[in-house]
ROLUM-290560 format. One record per residue: residue in three letters; x, y, z of N, C-alpha, C in turn. Coordinates in nm, 3 decimals. Layout:
+-----+---------+---------+---------+---------+----------+---------+---------+---------+---------+
! res !  n.east ! n.north !    n.up ! ca.east ! ca.north !   ca.up !  c.east ! c.north !    c.up !
+-----+---------+---------+---------+---------+----------+---------+---------+---------+---------+
! ALA !       X !       Y !       Z !       X !        Y !       Z !       X !       Y !       Z !
...
+-----+---------+---------+---------+---------+----------+---------+---------+---------+---------+
***
This chain:
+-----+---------+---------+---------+---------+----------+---------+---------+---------+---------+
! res !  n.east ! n.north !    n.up ! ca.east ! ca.north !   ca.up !  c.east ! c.north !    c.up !
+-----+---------+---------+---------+---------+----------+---------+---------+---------+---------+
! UNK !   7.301 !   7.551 !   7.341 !   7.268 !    7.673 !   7.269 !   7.150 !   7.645 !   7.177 !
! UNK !   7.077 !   7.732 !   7.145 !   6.977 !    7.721 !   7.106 !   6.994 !   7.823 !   6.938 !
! UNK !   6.908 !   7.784 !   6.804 !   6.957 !    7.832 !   6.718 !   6.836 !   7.982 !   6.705 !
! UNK !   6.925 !   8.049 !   6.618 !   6.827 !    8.215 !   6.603 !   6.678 !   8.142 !   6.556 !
! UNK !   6.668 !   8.082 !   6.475 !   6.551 !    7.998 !   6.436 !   6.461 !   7.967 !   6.546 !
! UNK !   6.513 !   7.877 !   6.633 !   6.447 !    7.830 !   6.764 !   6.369 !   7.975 !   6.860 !
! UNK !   6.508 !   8.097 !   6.883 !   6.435 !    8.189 !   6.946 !   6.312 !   8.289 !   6.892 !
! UNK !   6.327 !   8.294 !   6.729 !   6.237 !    8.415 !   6.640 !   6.108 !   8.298 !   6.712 !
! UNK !   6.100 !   8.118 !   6.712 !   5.950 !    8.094 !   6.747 !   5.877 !   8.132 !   6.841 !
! UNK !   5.980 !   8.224 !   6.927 !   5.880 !    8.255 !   7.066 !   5.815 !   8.386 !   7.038 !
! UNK !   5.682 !   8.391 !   7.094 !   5.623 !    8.524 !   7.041 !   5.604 !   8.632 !   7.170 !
! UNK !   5.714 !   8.673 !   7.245 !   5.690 !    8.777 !   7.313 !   5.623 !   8.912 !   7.313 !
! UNK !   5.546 !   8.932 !   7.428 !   5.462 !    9.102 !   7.383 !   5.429 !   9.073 !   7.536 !
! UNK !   5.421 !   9.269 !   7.476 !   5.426 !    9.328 !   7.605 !   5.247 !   9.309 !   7.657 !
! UNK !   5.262 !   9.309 !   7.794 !   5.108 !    9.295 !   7.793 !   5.019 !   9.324 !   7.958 !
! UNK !   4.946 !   9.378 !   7.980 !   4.887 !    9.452 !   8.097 !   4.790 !   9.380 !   8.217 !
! UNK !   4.843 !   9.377 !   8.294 !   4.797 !    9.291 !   8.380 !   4.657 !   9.370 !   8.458 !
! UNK !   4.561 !   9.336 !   8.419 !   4.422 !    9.374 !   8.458 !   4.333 !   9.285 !   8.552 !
! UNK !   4.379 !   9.186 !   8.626 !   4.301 !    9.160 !   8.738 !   4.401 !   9.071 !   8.807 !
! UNK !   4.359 !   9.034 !   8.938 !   4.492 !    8.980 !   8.993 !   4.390 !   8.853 !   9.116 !
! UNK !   4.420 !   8.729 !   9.086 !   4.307 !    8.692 !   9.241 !   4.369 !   8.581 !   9.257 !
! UNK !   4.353 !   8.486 !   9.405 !   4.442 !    8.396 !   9.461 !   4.409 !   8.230 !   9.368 !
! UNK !   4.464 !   8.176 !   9.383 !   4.455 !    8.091 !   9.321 !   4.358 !   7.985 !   9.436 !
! UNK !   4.269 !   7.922 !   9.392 !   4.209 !    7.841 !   9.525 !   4.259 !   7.713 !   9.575 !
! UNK !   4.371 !   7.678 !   9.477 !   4.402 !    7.549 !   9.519 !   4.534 !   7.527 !   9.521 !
! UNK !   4.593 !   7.637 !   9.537 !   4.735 !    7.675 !   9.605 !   4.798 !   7.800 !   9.614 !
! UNK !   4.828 !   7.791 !   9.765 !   4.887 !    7.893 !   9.812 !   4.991 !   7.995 !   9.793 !
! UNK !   5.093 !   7.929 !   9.684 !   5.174 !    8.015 !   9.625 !   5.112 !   8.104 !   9.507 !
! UNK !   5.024 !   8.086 !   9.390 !   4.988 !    8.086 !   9.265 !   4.912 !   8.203 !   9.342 !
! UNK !   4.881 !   8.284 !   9.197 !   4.842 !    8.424 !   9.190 !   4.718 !   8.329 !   9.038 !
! UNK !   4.612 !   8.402 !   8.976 !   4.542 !    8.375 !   8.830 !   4.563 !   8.527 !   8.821 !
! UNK !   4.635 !   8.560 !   8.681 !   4.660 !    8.703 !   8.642 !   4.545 !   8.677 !   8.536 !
! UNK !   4.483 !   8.829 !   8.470 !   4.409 !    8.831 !   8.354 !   4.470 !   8.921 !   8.283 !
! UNK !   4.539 !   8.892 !   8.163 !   4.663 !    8.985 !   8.095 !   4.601 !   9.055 !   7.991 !
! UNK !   4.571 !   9.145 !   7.914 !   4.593 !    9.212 !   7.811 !   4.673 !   9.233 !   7.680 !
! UNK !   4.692 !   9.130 !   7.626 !   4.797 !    9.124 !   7.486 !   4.763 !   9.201 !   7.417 !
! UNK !   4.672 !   9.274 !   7.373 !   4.641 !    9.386 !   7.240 !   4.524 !   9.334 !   7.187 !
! UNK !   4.531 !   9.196 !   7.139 !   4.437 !    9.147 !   7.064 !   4.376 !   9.069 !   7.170 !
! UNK !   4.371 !   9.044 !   7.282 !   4.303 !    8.950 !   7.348 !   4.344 !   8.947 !   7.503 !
! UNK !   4.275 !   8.890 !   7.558 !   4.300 !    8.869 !   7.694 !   4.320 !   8.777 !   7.760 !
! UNK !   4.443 !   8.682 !   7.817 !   4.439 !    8.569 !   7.833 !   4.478 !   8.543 !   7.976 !
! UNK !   4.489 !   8.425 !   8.008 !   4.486 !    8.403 !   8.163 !   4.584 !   8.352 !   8.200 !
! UNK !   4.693 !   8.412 !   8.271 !   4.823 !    8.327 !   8.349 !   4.779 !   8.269 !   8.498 !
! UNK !   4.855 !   8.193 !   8.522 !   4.900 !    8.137 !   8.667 !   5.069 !   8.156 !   8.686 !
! UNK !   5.037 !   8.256 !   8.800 !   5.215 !    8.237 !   8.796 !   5.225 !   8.263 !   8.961 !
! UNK !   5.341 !   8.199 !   9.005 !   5.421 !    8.179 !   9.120 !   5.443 !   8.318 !   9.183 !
! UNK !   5.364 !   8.412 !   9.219 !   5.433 !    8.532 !   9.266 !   5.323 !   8.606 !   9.384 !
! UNK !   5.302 !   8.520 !   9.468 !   5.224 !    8.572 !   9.569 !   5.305 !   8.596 !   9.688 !
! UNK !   5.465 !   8.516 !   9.686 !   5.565 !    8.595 !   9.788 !   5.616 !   8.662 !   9.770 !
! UNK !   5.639 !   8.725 !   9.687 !   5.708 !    8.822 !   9.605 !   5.620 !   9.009 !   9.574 !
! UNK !   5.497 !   8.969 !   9.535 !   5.435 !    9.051 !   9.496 !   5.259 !   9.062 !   9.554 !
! UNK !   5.211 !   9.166 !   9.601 !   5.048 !    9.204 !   9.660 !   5.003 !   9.177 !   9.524 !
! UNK !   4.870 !   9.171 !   9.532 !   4.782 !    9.213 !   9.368 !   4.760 !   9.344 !   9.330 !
! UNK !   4.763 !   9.435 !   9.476 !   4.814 !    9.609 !   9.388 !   4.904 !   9.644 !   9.342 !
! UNK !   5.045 !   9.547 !   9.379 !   5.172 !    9.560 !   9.304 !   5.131 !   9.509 !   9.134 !
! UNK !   5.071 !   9.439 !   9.120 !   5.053 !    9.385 !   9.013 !   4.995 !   9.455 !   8.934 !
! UNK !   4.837 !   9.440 !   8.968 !   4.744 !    9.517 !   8.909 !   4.789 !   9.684 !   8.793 !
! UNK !   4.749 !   9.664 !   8.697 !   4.814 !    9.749 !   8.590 !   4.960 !   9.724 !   8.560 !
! UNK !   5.020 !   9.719 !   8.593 !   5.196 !    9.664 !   8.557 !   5.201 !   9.639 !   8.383 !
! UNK !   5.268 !   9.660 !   8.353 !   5.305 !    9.621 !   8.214 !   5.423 !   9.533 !   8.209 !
! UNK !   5.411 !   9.411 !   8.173 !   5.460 !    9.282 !   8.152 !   5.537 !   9.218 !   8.028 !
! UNK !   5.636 !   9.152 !   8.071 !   5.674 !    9.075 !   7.932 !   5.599 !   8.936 !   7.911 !
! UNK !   5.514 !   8.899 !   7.812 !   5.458 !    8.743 !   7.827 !   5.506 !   8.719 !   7.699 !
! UNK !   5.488 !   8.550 !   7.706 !   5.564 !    8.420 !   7.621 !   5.397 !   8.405 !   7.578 !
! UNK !   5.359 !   8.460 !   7.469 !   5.223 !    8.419 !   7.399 !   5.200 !   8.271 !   7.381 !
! UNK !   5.267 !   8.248 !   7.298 !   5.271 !    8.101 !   7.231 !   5.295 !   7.990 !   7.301 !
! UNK !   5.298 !   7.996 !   7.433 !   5.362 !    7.872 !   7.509 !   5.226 !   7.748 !   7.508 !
! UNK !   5.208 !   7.634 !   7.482 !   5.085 !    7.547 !   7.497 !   5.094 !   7.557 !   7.624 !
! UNK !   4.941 !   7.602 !   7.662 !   4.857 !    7.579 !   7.773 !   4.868 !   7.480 !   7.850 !
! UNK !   4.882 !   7.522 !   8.014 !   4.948 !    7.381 !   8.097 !   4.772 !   7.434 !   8.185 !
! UNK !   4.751 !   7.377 !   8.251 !   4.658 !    7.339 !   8.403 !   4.760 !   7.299 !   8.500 !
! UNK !   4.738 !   7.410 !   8.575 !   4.835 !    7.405 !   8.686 !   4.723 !   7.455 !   8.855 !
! UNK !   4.702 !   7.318 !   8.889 !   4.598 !    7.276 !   8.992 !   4.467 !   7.345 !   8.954 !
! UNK !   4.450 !   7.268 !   8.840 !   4.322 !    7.262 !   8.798 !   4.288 !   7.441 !   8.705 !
! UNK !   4.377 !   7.509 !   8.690 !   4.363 !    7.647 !   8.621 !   4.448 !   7.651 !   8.496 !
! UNK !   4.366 !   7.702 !   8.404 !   4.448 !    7.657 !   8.275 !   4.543 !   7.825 !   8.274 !
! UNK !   4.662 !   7.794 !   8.247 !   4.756 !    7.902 !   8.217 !   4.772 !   7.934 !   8.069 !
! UNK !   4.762 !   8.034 !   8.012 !   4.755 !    8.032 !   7.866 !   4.880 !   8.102 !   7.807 !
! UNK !   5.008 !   8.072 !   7.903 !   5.137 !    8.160 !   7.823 !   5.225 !   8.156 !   7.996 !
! UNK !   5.316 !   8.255 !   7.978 !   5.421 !    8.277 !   8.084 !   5.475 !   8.411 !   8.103 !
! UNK !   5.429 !   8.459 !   8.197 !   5.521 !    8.626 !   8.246 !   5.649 !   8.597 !   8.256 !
! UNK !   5.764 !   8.638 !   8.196 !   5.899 !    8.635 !   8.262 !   5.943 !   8.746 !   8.326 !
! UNK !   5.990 !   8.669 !   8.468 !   6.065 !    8.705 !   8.552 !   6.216 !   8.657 !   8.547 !
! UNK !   6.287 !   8.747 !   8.619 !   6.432 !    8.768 !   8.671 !   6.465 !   8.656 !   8.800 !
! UNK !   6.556 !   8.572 !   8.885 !   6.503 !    8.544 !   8.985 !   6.672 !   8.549 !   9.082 !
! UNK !   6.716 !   8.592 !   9.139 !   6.828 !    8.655 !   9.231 !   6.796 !   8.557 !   9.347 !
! UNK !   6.907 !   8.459 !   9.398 !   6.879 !    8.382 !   9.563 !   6.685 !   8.391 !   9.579 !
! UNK !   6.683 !   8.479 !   9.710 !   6.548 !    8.455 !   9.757 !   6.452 !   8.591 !   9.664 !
! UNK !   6.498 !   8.634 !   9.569 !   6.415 !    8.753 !   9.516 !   6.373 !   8.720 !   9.386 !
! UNK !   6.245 !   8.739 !   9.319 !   6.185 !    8.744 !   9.184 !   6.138 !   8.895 !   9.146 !
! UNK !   6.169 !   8.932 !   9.071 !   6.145 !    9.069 !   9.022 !   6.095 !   9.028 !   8.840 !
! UNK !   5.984 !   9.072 !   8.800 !   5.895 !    9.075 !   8.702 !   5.989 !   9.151 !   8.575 !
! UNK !   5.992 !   9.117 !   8.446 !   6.043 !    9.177 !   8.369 !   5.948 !   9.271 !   8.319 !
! UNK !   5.969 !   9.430 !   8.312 !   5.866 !    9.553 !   8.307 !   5.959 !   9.616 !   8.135 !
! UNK !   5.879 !   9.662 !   8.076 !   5.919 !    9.795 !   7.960 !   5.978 !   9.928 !   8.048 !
! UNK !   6.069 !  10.009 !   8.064 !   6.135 !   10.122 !   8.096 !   6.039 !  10.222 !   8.046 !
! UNK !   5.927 !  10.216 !   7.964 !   5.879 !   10.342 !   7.865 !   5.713 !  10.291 !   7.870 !
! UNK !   5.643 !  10.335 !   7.870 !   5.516 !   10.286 !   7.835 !   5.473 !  10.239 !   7.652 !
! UNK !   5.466 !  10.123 !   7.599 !   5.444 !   10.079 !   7.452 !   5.285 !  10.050 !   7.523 !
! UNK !   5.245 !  10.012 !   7.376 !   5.159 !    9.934 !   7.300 !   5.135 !   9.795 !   7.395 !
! UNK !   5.016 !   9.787 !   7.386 !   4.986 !    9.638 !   7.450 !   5.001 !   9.577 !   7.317 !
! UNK !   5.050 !   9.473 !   7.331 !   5.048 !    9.368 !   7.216 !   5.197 !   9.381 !   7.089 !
! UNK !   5.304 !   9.463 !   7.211 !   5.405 !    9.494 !   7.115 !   5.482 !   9.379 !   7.114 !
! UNK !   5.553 !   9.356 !   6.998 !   5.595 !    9.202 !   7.024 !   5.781 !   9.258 !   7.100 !
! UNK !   5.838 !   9.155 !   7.105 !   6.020 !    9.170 !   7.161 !   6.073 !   9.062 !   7.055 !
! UNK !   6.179 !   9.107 !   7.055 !   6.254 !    9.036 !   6.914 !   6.373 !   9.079 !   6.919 !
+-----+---------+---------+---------+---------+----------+---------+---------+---------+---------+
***
């Protein structure tokens, strides 16, 4: 278990996925270009079996702001979309309502 302390450090917000293109140096990886409110930052995430880039494209997203930056085959990821993940299915965690880019979750 993890303490309330530990979870308030994560800085979740909602955030808009505005470009979508293959990753060149592996076949699973998607490079998202996200929209936080204040900025625009760049994921790599695992969802090219799961999801087209028109599925993507505009979507409103939950991202992990604060996560330190990994390079993942050579592309720097600057945070983490969370997803749901069921046996063989991943489904994206979405807002029910349209907010604010850059709304935080808490």
């Amino acid at each position: 278990m993890i303490s309330f302390e530990d979870f308030s450090r994560l800085d979740l917000k909602i955030g808009k996925i505005l470009a979508v293109t293959d990753h060149l140096r592996a076949d699973r990886l998607y490079v998202l270009r996200v929209d936080i409110g204040e900025k625009i930052i760049q994921l790599v995430a695992g969802l090219k079996k799961y999801y087209s880039p028109d599925e993507l494209e505009g979507k409103l997203i939950v991202v992990l702001t604060n996560l330190e930056p990994r390079v993942l085959r050579g592309v720097e990821s600057q945070g983490m979309l969370l997803a749901a993940q069921s046996n063989d299915k991943v489904t994206i965690l979405v807002p029910d309502a349209e907010v604010d880019l850059g709304s935080t979750i808490g």
